[in-house]
C-alpha positions in Angstrom: 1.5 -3.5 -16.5 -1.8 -2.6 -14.3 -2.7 0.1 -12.4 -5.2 0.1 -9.8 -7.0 2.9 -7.6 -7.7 1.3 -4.3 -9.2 2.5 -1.2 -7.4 1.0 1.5 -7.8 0.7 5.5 -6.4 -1.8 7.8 -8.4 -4.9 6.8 -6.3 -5.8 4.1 -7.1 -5.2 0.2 -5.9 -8.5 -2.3 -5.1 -7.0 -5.2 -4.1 -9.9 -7.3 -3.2 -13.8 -6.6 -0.5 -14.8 -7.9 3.6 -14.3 -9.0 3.5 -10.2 -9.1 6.5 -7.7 -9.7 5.0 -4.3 -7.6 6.8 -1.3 -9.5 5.6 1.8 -8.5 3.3 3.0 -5.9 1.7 6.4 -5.9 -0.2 7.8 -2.3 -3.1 10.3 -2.8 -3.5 11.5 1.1 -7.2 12.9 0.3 -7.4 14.8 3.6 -5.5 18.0 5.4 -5.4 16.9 8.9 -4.5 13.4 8.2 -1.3 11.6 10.4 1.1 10.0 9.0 0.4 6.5 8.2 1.8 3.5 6.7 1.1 1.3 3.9 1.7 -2.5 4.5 2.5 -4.7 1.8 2.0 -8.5 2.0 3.0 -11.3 0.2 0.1 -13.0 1.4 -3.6 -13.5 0.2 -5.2 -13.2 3.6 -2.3 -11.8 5.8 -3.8 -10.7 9.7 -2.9 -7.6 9.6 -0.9 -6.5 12.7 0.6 -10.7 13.1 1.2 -11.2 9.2 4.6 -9.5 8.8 4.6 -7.4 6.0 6.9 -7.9 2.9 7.7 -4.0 3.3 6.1 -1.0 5.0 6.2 2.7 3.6 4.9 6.0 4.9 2.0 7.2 3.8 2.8 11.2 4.4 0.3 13.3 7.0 -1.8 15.4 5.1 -0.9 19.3 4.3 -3.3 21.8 4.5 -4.1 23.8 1.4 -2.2 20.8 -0.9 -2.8 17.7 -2.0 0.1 16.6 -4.0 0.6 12.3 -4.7 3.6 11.0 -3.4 5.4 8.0 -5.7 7.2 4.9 -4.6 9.5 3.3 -7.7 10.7 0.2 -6.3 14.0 -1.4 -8.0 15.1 -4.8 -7.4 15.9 -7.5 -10.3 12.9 -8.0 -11.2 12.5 -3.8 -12.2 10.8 -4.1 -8.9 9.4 -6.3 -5.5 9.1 -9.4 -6.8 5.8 -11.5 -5.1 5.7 -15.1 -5.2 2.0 -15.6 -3.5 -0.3 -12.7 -3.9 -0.5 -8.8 -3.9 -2.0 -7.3 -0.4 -2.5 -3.8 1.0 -3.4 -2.3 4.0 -2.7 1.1 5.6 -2.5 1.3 9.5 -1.6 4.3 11.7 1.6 2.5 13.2 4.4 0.8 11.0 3.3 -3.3 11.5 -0.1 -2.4 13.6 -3.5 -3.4 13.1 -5.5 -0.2 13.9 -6.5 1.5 10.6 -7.2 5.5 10.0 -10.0 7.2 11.2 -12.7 7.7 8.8 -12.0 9.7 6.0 -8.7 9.5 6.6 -7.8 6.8 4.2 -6.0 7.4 0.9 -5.8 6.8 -2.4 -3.4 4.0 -3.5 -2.4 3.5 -7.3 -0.4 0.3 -7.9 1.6 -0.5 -11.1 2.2 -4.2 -10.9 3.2 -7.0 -13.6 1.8 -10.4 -13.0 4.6 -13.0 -13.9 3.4 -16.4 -15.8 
């Protein structure tokens, strides 16, 4: 199993190449007056973001003021997970399959517990 810290906008982060199984996902949202946003995840190396459809898309909550607490994703499937037959690929955007990434500062932290397969 890895874990990675990314920071992530809308230009699309590979994270690895390859058969993956994507476990657990855990959003840091860094700043108080952040929106809502969402994190796209692609079974693609070099998905356009906003055209690319994602594989799945989750919130990324708005920021509250006065806490910074991580939100977890544990994803379940047969696998123990989302299985990923291509590549590993993140981006966060401010609408659920848009393009347009968070303003400056805005971004959060993303921590990825995958399992590459072969």
């Amino acid at each position: 199993m890895r874990s990675d810290n990314i920071d992530v906008d809308e230009t699309g982060v590979l994270v690895y190449t390859g058969e993956s199984v994507l476990r657990s996902i855990k959003i840091l949202q860094k700043t108080e007056d952040a929106p809502l946003l969402y994190l796209q995840i692609f079974d693609h190396a070099s998905p356009t973001v906003g055209t690319t459809a994602p594989s799945m898309v989750l919130p990324v909550p708005a920021g509250l003021s006065g806490r910074m607490v991580p939100f977890r994703y544990d994803l379940t499937g047969p696998q123990g997970g989302l299985k990923l037959g291509t590549a590993l690929t993140i981006a966060v955007t401010t609408s659920h399959d848009g393009a347009t990434g968070p303003d400056a500062g805005d971004e959060p932290d993303i921590v990825l517990d995958y399992q590459p397969l072969g």
